[in-house]
N, CA, C and O atoms as a GROMACS GRO file, in nm:
protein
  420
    1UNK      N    1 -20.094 -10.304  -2.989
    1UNK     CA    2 -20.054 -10.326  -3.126
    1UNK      C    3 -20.002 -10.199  -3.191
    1UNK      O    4 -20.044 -10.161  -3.301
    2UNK      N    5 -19.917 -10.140  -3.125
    2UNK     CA    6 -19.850 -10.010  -3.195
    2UNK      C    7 -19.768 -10.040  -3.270
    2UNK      O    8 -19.756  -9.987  -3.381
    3UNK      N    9 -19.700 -10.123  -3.229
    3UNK     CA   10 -19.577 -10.172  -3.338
    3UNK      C   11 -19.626 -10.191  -3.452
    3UNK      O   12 -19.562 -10.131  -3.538
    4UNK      N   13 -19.741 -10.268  -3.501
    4UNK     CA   14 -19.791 -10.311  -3.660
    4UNK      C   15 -19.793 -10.176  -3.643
    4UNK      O   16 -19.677 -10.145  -3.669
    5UNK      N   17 -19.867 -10.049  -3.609
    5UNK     CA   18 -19.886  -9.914  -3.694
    5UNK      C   19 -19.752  -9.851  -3.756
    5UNK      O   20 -19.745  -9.793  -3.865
    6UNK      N   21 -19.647  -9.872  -3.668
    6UNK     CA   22 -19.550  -9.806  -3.708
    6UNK      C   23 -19.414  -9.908  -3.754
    6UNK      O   24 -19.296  -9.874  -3.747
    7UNK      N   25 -19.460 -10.024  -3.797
    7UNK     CA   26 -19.376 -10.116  -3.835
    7UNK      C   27 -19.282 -10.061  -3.937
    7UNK      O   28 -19.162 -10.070  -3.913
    8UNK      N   29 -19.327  -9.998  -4.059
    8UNK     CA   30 -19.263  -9.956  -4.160
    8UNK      C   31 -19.227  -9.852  -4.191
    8UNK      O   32 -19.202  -9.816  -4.306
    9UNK      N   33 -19.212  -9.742  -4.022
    9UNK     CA   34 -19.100  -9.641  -3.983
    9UNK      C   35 -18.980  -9.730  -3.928
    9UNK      O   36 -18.858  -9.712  -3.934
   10UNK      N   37 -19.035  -9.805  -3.887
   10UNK     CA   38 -18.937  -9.856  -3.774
   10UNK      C   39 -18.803  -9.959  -3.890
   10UNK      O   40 -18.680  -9.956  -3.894
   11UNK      N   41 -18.858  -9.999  -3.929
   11UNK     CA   42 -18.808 -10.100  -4.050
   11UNK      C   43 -18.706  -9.955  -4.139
   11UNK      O   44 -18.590  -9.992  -4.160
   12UNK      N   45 -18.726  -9.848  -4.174
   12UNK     CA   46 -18.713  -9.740  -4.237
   12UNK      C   47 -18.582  -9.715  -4.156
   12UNK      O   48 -18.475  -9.740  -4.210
   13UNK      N   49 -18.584  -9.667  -4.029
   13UNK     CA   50 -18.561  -9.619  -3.971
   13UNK      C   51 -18.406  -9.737  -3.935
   13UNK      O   52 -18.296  -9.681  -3.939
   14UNK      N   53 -18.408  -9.848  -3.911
   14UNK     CA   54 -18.301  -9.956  -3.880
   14UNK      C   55 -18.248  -9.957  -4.006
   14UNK      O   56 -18.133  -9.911  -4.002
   15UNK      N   57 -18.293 -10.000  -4.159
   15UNK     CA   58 -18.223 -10.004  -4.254
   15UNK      C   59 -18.101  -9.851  -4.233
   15UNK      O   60 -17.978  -9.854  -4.224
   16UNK      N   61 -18.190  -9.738  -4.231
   16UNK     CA   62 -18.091  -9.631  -4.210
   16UNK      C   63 -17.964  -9.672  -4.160
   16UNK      O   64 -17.862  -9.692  -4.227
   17UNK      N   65 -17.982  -9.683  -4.017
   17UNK     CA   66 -17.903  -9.706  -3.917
   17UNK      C   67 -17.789  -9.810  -3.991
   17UNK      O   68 -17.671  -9.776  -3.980
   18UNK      N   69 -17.815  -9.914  -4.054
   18UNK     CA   70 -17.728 -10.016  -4.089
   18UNK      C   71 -17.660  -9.956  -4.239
   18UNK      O   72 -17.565 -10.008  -4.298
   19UNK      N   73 -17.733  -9.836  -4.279
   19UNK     CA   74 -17.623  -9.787  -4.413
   19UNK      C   75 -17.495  -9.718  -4.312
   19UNK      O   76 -17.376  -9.749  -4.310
   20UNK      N   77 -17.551  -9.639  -4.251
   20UNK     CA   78 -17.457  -9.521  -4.185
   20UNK      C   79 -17.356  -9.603  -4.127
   20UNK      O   80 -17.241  -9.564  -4.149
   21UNK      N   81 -17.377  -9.767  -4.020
   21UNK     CA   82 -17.267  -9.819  -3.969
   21UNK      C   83 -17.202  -9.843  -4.102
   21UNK      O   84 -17.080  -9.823  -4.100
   22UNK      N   85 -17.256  -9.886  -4.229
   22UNK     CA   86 -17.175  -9.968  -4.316
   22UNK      C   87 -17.078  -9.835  -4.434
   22UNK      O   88 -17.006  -9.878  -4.525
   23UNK      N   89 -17.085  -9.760  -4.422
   23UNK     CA   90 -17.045  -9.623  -4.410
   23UNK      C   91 -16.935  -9.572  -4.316
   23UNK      O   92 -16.842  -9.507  -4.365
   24UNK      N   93 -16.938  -9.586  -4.238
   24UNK     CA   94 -16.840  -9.590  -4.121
   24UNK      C   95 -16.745  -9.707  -4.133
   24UNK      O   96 -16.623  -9.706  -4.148
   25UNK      N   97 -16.792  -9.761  -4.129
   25UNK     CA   98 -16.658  -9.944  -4.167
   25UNK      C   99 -16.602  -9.888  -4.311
   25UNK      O  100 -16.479  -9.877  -4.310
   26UNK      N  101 -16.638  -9.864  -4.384
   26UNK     CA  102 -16.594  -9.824  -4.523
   26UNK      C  103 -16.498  -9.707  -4.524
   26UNK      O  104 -16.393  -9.706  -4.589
   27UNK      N  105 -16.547  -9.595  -4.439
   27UNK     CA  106 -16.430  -9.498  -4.467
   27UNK      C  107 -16.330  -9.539  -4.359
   27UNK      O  108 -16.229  -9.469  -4.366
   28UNK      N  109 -16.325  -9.640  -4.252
   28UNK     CA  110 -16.207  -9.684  -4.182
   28UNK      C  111 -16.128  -9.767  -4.230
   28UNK      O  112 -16.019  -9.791  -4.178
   29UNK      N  113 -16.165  -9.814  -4.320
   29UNK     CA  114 -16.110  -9.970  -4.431
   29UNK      C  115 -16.025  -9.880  -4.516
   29UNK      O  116 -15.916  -9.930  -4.544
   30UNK      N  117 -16.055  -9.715  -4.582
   30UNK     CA  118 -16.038  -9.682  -4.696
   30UNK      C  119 -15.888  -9.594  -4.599
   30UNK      O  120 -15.772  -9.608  -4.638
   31UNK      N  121 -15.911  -9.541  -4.522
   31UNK     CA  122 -15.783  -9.475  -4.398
   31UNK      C  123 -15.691  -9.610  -4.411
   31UNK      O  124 -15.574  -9.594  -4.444
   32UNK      N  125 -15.727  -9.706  -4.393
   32UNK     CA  126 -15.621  -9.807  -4.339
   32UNK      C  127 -15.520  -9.830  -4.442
   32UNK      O  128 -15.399  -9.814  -4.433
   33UNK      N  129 -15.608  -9.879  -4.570
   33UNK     CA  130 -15.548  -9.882  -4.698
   33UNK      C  131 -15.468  -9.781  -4.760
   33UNK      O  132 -15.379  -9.792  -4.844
   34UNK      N  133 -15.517  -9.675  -4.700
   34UNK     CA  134 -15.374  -9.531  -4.758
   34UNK      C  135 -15.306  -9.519  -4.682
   34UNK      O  136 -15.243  -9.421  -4.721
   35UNK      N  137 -15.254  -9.556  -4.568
   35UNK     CA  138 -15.134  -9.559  -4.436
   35UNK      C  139 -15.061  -9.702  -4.531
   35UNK      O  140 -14.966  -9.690  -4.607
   36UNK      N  141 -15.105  -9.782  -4.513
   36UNK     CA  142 -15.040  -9.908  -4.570
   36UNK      C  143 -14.920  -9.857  -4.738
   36UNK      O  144 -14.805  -9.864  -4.782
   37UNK      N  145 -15.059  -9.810  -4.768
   37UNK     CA  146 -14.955  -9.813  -4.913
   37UNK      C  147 -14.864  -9.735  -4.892
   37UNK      O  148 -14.754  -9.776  -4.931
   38UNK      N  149 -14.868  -9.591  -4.823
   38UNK     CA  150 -14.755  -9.510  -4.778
   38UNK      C  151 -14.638  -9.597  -4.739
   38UNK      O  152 -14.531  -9.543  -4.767
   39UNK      N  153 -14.629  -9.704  -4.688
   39UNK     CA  154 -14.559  -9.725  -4.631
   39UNK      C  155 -14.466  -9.870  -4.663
   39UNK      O  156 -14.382  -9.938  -4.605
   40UNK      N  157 -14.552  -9.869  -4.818
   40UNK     CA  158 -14.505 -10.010  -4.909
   40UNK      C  159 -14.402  -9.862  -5.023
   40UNK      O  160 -14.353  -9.904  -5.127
   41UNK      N  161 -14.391  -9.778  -5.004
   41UNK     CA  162 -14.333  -9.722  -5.142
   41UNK      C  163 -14.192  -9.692  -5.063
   41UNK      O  164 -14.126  -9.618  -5.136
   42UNK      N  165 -14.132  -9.716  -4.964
   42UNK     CA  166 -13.993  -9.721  -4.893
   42UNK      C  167 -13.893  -9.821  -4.971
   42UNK      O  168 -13.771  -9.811  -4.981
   43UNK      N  169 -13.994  -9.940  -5.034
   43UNK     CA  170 -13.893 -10.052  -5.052
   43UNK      C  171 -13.799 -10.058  -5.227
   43UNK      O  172 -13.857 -10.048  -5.334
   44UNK      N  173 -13.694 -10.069  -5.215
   44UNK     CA  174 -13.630 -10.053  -5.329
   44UNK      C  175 -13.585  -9.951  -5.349
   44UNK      O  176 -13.623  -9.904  -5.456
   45UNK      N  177 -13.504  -9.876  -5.281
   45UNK     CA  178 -13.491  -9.714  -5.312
   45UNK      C  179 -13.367  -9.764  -5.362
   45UNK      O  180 -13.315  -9.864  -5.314
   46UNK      N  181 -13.290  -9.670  -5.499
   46UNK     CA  182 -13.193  -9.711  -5.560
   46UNK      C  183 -13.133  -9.529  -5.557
   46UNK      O  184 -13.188  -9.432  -5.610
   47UNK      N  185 -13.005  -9.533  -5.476
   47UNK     CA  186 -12.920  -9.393  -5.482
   47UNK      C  187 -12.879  -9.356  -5.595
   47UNK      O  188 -12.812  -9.443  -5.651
   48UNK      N  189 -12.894  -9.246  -5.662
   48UNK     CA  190 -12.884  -9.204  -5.794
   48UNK      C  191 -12.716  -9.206  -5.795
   48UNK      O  192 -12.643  -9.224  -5.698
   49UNK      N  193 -12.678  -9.182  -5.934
   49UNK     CA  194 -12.518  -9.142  -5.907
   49UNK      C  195 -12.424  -9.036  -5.924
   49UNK      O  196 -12.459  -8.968  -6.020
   50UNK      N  197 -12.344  -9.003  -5.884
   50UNK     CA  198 -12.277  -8.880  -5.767
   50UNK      C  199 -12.292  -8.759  -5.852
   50UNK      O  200 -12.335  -8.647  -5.825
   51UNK      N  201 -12.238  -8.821  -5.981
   51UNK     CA  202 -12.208  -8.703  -6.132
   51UNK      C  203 -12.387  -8.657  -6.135
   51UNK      O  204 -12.403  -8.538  -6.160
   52UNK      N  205 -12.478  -8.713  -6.118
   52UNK     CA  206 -12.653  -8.655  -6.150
   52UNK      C  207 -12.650  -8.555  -6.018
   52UNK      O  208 -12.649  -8.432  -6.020
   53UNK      N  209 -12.650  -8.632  -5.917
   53UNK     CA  210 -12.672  -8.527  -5.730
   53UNK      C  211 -12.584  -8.406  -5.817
   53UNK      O  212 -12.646  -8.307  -5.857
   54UNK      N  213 -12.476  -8.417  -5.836
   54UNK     CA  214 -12.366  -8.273  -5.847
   54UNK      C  215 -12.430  -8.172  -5.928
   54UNK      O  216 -12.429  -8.052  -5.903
   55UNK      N  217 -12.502  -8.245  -6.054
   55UNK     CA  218 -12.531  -8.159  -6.147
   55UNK      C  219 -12.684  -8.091  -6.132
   55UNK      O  220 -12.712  -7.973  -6.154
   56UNK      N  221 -12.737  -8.152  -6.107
   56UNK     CA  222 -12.875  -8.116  -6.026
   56UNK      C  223 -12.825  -8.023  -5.914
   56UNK      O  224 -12.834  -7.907  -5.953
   57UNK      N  225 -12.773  -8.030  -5.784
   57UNK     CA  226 -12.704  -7.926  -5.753
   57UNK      C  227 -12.642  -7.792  -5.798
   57UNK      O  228 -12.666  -7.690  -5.733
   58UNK      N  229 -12.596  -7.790  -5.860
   58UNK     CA  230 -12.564  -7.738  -5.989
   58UNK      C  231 -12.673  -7.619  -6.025
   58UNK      O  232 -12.671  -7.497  -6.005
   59UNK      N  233 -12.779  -7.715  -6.093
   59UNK     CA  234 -12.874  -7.652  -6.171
   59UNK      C  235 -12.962  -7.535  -6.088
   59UNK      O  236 -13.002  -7.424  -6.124
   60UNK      N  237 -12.977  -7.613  -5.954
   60UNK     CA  238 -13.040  -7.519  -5.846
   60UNK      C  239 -12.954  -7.417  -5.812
   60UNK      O  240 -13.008  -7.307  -5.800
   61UNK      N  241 -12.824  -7.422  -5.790
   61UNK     CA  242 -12.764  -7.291  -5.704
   61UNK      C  243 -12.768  -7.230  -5.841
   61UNK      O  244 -12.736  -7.113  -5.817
   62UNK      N  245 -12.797  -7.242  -6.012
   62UNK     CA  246 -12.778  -7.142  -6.029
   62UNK      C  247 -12.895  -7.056  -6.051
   62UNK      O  248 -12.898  -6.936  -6.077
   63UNK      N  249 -12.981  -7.133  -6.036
   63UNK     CA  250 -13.150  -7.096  -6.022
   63UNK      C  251 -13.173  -7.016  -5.927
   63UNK      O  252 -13.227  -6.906  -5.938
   64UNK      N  253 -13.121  -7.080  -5.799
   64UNK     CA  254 -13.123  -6.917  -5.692
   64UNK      C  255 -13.076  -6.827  -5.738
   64UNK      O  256 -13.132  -6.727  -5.783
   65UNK      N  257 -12.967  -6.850  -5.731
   65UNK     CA  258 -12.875  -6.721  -5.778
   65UNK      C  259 -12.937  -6.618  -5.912
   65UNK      O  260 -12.907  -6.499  -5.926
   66UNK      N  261 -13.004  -6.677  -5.980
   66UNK     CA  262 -13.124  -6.592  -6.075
   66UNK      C  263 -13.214  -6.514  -6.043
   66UNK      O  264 -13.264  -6.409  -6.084
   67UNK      N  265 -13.227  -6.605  -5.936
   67UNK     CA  266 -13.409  -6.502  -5.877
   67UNK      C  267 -13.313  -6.427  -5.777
   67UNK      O  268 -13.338  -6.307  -5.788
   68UNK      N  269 -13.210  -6.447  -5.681
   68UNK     CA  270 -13.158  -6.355  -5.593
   68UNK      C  271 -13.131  -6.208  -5.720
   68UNK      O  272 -13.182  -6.100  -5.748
   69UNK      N  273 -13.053  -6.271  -5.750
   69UNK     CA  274 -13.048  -6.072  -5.846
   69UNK      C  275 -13.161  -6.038  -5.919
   69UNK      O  276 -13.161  -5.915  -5.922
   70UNK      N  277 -13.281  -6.091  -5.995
   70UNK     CA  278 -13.364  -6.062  -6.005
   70UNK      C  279 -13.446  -5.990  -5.876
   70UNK      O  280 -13.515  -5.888  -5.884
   71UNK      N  281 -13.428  -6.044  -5.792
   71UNK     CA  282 -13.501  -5.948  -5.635
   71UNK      C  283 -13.435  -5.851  -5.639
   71UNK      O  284 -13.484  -5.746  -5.680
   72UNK      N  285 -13.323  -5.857  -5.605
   72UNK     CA  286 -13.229  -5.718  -5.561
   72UNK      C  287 -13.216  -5.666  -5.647
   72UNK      O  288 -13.228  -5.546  -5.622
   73UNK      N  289 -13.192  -5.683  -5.759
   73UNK     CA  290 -13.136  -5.560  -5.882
   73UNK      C  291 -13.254  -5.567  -6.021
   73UNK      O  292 -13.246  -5.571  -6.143
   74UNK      N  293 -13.308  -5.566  -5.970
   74UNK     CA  294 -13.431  -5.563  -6.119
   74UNK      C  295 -13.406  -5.498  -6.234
   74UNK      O  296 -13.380  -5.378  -6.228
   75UNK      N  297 -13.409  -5.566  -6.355
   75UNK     CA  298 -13.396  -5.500  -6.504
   75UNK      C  299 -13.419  -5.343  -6.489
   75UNK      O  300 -13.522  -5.322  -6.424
   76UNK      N  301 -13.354  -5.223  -6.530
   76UNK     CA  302 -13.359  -5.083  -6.495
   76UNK      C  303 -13.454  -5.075  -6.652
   76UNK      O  304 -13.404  -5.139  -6.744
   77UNK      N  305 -13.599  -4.992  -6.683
   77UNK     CA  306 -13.603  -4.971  -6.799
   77UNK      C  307 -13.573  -4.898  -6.880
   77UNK      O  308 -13.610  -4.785  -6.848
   78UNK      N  309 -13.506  -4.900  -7.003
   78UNK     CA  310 -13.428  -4.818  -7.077
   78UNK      C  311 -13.562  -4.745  -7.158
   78UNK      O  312 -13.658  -4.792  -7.218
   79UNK      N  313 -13.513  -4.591  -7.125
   79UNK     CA  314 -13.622  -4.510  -7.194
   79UNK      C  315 -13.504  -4.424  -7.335
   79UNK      O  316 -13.394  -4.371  -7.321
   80UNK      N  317 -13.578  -4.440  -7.443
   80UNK     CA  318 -13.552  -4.420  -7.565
   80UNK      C  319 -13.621  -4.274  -7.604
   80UNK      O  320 -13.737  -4.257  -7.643
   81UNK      N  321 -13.544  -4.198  -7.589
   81UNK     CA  322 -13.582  -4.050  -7.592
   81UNK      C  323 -13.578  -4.054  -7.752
   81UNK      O  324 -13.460  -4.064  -7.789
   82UNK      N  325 -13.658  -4.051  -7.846
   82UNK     CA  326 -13.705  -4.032  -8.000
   82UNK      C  327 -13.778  -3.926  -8.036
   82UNK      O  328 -13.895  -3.936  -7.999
   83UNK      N  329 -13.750  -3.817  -8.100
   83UNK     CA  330 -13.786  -3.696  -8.190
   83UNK      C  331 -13.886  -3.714  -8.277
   83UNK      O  332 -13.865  -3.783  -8.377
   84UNK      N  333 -13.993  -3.666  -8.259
   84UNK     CA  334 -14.044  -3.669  -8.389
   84UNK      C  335 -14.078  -3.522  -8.435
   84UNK      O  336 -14.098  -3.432  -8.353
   85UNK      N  337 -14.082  -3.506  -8.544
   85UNK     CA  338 -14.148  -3.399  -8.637
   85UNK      C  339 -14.235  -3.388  -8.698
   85UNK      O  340 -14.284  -3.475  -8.770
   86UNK      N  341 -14.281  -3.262  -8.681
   86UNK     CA  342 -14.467  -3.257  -8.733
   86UNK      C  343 -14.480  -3.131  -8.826
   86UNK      O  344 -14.460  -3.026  -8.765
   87UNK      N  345 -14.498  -3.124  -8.906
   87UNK     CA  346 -14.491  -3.006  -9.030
   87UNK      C  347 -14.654  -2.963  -9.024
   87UNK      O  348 -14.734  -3.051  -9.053
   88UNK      N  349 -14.703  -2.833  -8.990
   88UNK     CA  350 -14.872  -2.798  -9.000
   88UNK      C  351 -14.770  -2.675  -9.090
   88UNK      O  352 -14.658  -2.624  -9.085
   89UNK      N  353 -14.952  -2.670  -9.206
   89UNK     CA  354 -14.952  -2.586  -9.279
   89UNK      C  355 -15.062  -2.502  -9.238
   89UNK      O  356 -15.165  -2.565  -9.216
   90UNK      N  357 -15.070  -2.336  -9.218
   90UNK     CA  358 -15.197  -2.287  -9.199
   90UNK      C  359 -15.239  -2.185  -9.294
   90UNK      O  360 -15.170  -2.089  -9.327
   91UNK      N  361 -15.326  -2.206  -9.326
   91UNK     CA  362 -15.382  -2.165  -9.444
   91UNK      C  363 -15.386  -1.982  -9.467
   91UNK      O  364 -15.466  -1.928  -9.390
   92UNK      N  365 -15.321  -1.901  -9.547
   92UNK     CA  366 -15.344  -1.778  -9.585
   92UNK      C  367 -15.452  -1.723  -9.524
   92UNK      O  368 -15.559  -1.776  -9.554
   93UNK      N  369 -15.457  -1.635  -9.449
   93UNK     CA  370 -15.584  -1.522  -9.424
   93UNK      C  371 -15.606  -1.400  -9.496
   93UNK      O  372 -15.593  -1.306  -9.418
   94UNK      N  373 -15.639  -1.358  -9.626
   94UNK     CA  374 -15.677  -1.289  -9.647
   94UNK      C  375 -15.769  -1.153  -9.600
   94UNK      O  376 -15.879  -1.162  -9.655
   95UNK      N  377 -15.762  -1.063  -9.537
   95UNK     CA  378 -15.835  -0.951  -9.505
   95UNK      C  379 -15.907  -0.868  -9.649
   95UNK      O  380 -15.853  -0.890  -9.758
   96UNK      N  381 -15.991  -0.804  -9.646
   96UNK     CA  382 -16.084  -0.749  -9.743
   96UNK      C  383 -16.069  -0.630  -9.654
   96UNK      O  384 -16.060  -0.609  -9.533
   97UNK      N  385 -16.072  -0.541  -9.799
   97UNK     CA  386 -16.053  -0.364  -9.769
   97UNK      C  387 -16.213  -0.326  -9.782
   97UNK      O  388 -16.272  -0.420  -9.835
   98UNK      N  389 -16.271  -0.255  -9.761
   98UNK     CA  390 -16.382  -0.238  -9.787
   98UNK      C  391 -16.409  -0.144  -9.909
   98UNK      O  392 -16.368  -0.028  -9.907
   99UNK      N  393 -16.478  -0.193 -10.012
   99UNK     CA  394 -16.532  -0.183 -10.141
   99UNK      C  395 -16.554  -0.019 -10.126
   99UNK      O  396 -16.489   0.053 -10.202
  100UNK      N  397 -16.646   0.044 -10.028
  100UNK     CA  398 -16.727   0.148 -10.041
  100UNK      C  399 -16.676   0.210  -9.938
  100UNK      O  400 -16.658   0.153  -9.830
  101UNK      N  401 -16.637   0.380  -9.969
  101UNK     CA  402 -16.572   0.440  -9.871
  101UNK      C  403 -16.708   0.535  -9.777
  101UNK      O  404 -16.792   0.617  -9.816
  102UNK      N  405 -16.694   0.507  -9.712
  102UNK     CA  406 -16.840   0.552  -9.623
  102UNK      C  407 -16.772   0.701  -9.564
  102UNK      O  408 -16.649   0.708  -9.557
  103UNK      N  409 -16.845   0.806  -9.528
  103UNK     CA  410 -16.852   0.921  -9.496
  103UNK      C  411 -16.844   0.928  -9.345
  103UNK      O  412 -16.920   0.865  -9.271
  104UNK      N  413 -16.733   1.018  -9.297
  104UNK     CA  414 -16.719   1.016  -9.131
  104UNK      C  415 -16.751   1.148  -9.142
  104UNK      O  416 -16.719   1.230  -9.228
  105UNK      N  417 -16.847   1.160  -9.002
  105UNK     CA  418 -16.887   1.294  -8.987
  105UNK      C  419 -16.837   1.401  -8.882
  105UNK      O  420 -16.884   1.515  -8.883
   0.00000   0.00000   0.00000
């Protein structure tokens, strides 16, 4: 009678088992469904017209052509050589004679 002891691992243990298959069917169902739809968005394609392709064309070569000289020739920066002037005032030094004529010997 081992089984009654461990009935309600075992029971534990199969429920598991039956999420993980049902888990597995689910993410193969969910693959199938995104190949499919890929392959429903082909239908109805309507060719734009000639004057839009040209001008869109257009818009791109001149978009390269922007960033090409932007690579090769980069804005040079203009340095602005400006003067300034600064006026200091320094203050009078006065020297002092000495008051009292002292005796050299």
């Amino acid at each position: 009678m081992e089984i009654k002891k461990h009935g309600y691992k075992i029971g534990v243990f199969v429920v598991n088992i039956l999420i993980v298959a049902l888990a597995i069917c689910g993410m193969k169902d969910r693959d199938k469904n995104k190949f499919s739809l890929e392959n429903k968005t082909e239908e109805n394609v309507v060719p734009i017209d000639a004057t839009v392709a040209s001008i869109q064309n257009k818009i791109a070569t001149e978009r390269e052509n922007k960033l090409r000289d932007l690579n090769t020739a980069p804005k040079a920066i203009e340095q602005q050589n400006t003067v300034t002037t600064k006026t200091t005032t320094t203050p009078e030094v006065k020297t002092k004679s000495p008051d009292k004529k002292t005796k050299t010997s």
